[in-house]
C-alpha positions, 0 to 999 in steps of 0.5 A: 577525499569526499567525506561519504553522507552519513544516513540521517537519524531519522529513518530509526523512526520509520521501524516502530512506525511500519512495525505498527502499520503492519500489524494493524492491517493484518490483525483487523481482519483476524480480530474482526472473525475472532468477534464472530464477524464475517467477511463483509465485515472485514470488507467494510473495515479494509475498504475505509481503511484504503479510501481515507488516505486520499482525504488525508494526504490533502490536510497532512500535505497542505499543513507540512506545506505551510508550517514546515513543521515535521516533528509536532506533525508525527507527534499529531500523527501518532495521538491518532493512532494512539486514540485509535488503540484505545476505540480497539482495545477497550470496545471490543465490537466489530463497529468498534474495530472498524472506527478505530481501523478508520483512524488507525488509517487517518493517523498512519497516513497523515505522516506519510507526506512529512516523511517523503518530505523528511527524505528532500530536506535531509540529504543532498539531491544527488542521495535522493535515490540513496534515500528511498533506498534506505527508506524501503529498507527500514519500511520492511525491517518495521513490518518483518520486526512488527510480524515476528513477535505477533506470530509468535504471541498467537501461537499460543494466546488469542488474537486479542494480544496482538494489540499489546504489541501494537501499543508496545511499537506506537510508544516506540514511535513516540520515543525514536520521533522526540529523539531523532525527528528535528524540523529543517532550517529551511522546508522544502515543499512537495512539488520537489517529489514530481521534479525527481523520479526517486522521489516520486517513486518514493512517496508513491510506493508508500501509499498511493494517495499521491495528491497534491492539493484537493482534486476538483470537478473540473480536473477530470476533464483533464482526461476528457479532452485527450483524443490523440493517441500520444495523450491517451497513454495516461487514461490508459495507465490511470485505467490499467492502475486502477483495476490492478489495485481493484484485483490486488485488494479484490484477492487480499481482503478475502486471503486471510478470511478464506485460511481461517475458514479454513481452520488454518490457526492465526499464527499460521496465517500471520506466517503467510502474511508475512512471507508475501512481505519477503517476496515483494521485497524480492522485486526491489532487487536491483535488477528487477527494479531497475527493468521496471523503472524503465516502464516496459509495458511488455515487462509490465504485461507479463508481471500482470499475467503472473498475478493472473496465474497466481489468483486462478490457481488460489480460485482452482485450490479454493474449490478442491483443497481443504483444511491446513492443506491450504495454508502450505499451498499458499506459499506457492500461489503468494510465491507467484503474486509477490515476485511480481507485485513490485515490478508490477507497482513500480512500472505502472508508476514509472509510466506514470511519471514518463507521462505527466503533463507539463502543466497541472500536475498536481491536478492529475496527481490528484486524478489519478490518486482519485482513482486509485484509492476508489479502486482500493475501496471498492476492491476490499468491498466487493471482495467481502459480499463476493465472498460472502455470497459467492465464494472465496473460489469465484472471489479470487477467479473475478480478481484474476479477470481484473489482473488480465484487464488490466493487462489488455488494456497495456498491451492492446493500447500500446501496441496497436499504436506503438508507432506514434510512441 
């Protein structure tokens, strides 16, 4: 009888280590307005905290490539983040908090390629899909265990002490990576995650930053060159891609400023936060993922329309909805966003990895993450002058536009030419 492969001990480290994430990125935004900051400013501190993985994963990913170091890697990774803390805690300024959001994003990130390769090195081949499994798990165990105790400390104390337990869940990070981390006999490299389509989806549902060396001017022209419509699927899945994740930041940057304008208490907007955590994970139900992974662009299209419904409704209840009315309301427009958030991510990247090149992967890895992150950056900074000056209403309305673009790029390309497919 075949002995069942027990999961590696290492996964324990990803719990304190997402736990930590998590909080992060929902406290900037809370702390930044605590200060008396403004929207842009929450903007300015999302925007940079979406653009540096891209740099990142090209340094962290080389270094894991060349050492085969795994362990004094996430030590480097969480002195980062470590550093970042301090810059939070004792400069208490919104430039303060936007620096060490910067790092805190620099430090979370660089960990990331060690991880996935953690994952390969680790269990057989044949567990991969187990792997990513269980790796998703404990990424959401991390942010629901990270959330819970900084809803329950802002029910009563001010913002400001979210921070201990950041601190708290980065010394845990510490201690799980020094007893269960070890570094492999023998390293695999990262091209193993573009041979295999669990692995693939692995790493890129962790942080879209999925470069594999530096993307080079002359890469782009990787896209001039397609002229038939066969190799046109991938400036139409890069393009598609990039205004998803253009509309996904557009809407979110601006969520949690919104509800406090609102005079909706933090911890309430804590809760909501993590209650779109527990829907998107609704959509790494087996089914559901396994429709995505299929890359139907129908599926695809119709998740996309769901997120336009979504950001429509939240612009229409931003115009004529006030005070805590808007916190209860959320719950249904987050319901409709986070059901298809994931099949959304998972298809588009699915498609993605149907549609690689034979040669040049890395190159047009390299590409598409180019895109991707500058569409994050760009989403999370438009969003805070949009709002600013606009509205929150007009803000969600332009990230609806996005989600329907995004859509009608899939569904125009490819059924015009479904014949050739």
């Amino acid at each position: 009888m075949q002995k069942t492969q027990k999961r590696p001990s290492w996964f324990n480290f990803l719990i304190p280590y997402y736990a930590a994430q998590e909080i992060v990125v929902n406290i900037v935004p809370l702390y930044i307005l605590y200060l008396g900051g403004n929207v842009i400013e929450v903007g300015y501190a999302l925007a940079l905290y979406n653009i540096i993985p891209i740099f990142t994963s090209i340094v962290s990913g080389r270094l894991a490539d060349v050492t085969g170091m795994r362990r004094s890697m996430i030590t480097a990774s969480l002195i980062i983040t470590l550093v970042a803390f301090f810059i939070m805690y004792f400069i208490k300024t919104i430039l303060g908090i936007i620096i060490a959001t910067t790092l805190f994003s620099f430090g979370f990130s660089f960990a990331i390629p060690v991880i996935g390769l953690l994952l390969t090195e680790t269990l057989p081949k044949n567990m991969w899909g187990q792997g990513n499994s269980w790796s998703f798990m404990f990424m959401l165990t991390g942010y629901i265990v990270g959330m819970i105790p900084t809803i329950l400390v802002s029910i009563k104390l001010p913002i400001f002490y979210g921070l201990y337990i950041i601190f708290t869940y980065l010394m845990l990070a510490f201690l799980f990576n020094y007893f269960y981390v070890k570094d492999p006999p023998v390293a695999f490299e990262r091209r193993s995650e573009v041979r295999n389509f669990n692995l693939f989806l692995h790493r890129i549902l962790k942080w879209p930053a999925m470069t594999l060396r530096a993307p080079r001017l002359s890469d782009f022209k990787i896209l001039k060159g397609m002229k038939s419509s066969v190799s046109l699927q991938l400036p139409i899945i890069i393009a598609a891609s990039s205004m998803f994740f253009l509309a996904t930041n557009l809407f979110f940057t601006s969520y949690s400023p919104y509800l406090v304008y609102n005079k909706v208490p933090y911890w309430m907007v804590l809760t909501a936060s993590t209650y779109i955590l527990i829907v998107n994970s609704v959509g790494m139900l087996p089914k559901i993922r396994q429709k995505a992974q299929q890359a139907d662009v129908a599926f695809i299209v119709d998740m996309l329309l769901i997120r336009v419904i979504g950001a429509i409704s939240a612009s229409i209840v931003a115009s004529y909805v006030y005070g805590i009315g808007s916190f209860y309301i959320t719950f249904l427009i987050f319901t409709m966003l986070g059901l298809a958030y994931t099949p959304i991510y998972v298809g588009l990247s699915s498609l993605l990895y149907y549609n690689l090149p034979t040669i040049n992967q890395g190159a047009t890895l390299g590409v598409y993450s180019s895109f991707v992150n500058l569409s994050l950056f760009l989403g999370s900074l438009f969003s805070g002058y949009i709002s600013y000056y606009e509205g929150y209403s007009f803000t969600f309305f332009v990230a609806a536009l996005f989600f329907m673009f995004s859509a009608i790029i899939l569904e125009w390309f490819y059924k015009v030419h479904e014949r050739e497919f």
